[in-house]
C-alpha positions as CSV (number, residue, x, y, z in Angstrom):
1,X,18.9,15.7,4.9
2,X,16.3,14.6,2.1
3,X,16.9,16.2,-1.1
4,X,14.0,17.9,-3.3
5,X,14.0,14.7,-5.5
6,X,13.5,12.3,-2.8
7,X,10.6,14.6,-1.5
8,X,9.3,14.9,-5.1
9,X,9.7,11.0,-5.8
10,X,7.9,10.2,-2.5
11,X,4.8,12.8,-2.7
12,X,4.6,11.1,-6.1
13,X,4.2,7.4,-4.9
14,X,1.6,9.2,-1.9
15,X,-0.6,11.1,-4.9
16,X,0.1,14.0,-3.3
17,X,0.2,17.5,-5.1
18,X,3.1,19.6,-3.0
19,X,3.6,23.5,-3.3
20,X,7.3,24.5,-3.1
21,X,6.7,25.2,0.2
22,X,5.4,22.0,1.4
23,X,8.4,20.0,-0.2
24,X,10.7,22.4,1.7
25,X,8.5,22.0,5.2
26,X,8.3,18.2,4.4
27,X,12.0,17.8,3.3
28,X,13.0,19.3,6.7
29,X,10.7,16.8,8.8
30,X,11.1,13.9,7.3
31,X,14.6,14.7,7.5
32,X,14.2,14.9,11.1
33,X,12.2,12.2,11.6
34,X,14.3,9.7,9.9
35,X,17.5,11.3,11.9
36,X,15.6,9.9,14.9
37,X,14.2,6.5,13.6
38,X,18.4,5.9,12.7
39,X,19.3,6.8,16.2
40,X,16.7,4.2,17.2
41,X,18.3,1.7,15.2
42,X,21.9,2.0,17.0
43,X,20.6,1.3,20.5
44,X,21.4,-2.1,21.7
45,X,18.3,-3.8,22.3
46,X,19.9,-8.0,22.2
47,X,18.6,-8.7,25.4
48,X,15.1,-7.2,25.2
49,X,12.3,-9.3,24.6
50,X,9.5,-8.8,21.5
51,X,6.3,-8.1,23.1
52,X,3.1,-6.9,21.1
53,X,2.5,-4.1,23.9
54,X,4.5,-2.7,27.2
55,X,1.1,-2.8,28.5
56,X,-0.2,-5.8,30.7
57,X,-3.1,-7.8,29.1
58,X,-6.1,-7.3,30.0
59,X,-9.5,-7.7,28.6
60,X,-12.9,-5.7,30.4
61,X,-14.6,-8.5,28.7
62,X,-17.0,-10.7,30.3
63,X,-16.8,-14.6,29.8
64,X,-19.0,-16.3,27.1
65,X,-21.7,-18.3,28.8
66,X,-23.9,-20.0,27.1
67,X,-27.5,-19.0,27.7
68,X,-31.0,-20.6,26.3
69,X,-32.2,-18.0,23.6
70,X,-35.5,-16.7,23.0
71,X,-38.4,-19.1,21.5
72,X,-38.0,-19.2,17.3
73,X,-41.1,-18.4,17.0
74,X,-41.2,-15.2,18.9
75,X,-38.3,-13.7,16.8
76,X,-40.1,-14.3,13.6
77,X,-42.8,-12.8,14.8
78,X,-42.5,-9.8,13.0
79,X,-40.8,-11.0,9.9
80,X,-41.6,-9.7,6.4
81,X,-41.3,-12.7,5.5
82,X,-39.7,-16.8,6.5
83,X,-39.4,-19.9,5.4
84,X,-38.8,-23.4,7.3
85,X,-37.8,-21.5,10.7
86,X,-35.5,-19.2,9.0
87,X,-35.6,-15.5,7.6
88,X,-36.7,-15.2,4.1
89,X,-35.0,-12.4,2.1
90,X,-34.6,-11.4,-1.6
91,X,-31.7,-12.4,-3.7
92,X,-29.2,-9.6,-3.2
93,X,-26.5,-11.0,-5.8
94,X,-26.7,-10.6,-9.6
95,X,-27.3,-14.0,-11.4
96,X,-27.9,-15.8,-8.1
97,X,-31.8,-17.4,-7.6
């Protein structure tokens, strides 16, 4: 079980104002918690593999085929303003012309 200190020390590191309540709520589950994350630790888990996910892969993507875009001039069209083919637009950066 967590002591009051340990509770204090961490709602310290998090910022966080507690009531003497909240330590004593959050002293007994954290307590808990960590109880559980140790038992975690004792199981034998040697001949398991790392994986990122117990889920299969699979992406609901579609493949990236290259495709002729639309004419340059049409999307400047209605641009406020361009230059050489391109969008023109203002200086957004302090000290930068």
């Amino acid at each position: 079980m967590l002591t009051k200190e340990q509770i204090e020390h961490i709602a310290e590191l998090a910022k966080l104002a507690l009531t003497e309540e909240e330590k004593e709520r959050f002293r007994t589950q954290l307590s808990v918690i960590l109880d559980y994350a140790e038992s975690l630790q004792k199981l034998d888990t040697d001949n398991i593999p790392p994986t990122a996910s117990v889920l299969p892969v699979h992406t609901v993507l579609r493949d990236d085929v290259a495709r002729p875009s639309l004419p340059r001039d049409l999307l400047l069209a209605n641009a406020a303003a361009k230059e050489d083919g391109m969008f023109r637009v203002d200086v957004v950066l302090e000290g930068e012309d």
